[in-house]
N, C-alpha and C positions, 0 to 999 in steps of 0.2 A: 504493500500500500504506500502510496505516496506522503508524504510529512508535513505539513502547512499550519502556519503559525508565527505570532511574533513576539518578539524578547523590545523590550526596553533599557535602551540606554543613552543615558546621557542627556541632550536634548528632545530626545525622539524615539519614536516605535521602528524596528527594523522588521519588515515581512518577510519570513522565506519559505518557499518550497523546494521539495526535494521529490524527483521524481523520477518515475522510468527506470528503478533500483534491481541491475541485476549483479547476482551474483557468479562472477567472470572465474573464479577460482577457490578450490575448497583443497586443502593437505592435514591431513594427518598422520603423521609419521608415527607416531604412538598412539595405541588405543589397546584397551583390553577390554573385556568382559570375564564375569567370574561370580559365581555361582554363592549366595550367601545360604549355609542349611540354615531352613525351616522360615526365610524370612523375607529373600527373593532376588535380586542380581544386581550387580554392582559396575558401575561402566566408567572407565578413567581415560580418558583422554589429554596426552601431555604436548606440549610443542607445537600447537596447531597453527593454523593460520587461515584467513579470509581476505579474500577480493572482493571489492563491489564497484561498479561503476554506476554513472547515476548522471541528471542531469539536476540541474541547480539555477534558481533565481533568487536576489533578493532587492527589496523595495527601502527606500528610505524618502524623507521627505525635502533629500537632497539630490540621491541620485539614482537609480535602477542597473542591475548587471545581472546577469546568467550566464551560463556554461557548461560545459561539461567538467565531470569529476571522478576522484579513483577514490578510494577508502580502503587502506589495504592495514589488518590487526592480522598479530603477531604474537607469539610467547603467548598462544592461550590453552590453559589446562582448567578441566569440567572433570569434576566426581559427581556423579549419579547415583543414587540409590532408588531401584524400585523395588516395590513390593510386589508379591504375588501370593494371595491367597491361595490354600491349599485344600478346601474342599471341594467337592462336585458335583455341588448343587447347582450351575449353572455354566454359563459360557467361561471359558478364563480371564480375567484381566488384569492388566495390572494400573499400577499408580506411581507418579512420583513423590517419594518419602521426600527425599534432599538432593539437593541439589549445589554447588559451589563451581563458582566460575570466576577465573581470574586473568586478563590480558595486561600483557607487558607493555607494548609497541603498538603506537595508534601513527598513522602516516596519511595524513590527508592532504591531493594536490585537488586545489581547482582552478580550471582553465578557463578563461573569461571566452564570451561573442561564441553560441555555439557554433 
């Protein structure tokens, strides 16, 4: 979904949108899954990384610019725990118990006039 919205500063309201957000690259070099008894599965993933490209405007009550842009995070590691009930009274499902996520490296260019 696209991001619209504006932040205040200074003398003025800055409007931006963000849009047209794909994701251009996905790496994970580490990941595991692994088995919790009696409680349900545990998913780590360490040293990840994401690409996004996107297109971008913002507004002010001075001047207006857009562009295109890259967003590319880095050094990201996710521990997961989910649950899974273990009787058979019904379809299986599960749920996320917890969850922890943490990035290193945020690297954002944007390129002005798309």
């Amino acid at each position: 979904p696209d991001l619209t919205g504006h932040e205040k500063f200074g003398l003025g309201n800055v409007k931006y949108n963000i849009s047209r957000m794909h994701v251009t690259a996905v790496e994970l070099p580490s990941a595991s899954i692994s088995l919790l008894p009696g409680s349900g599965i545990k998913l780590v993933i360490g040293n990840a990384s994401l690409t996004i490209n996107m297109n971008w405007n913002i507004r002010t009550w001075m001047f207006k610019d857009s562009g295109r842009g890259t967003v590319h995070i880095s050094k990201v590691f996710v521990t997961a725990i989910f649950s899974t009930p273990l009787d058979n009274s019904g379809p299986t499902s599960i749920s996320l118990t917890s969850c922890r996520t943490t990035s290193g490296d945020i690297d954002i260019k944007l390129n002005g006039k798309r």
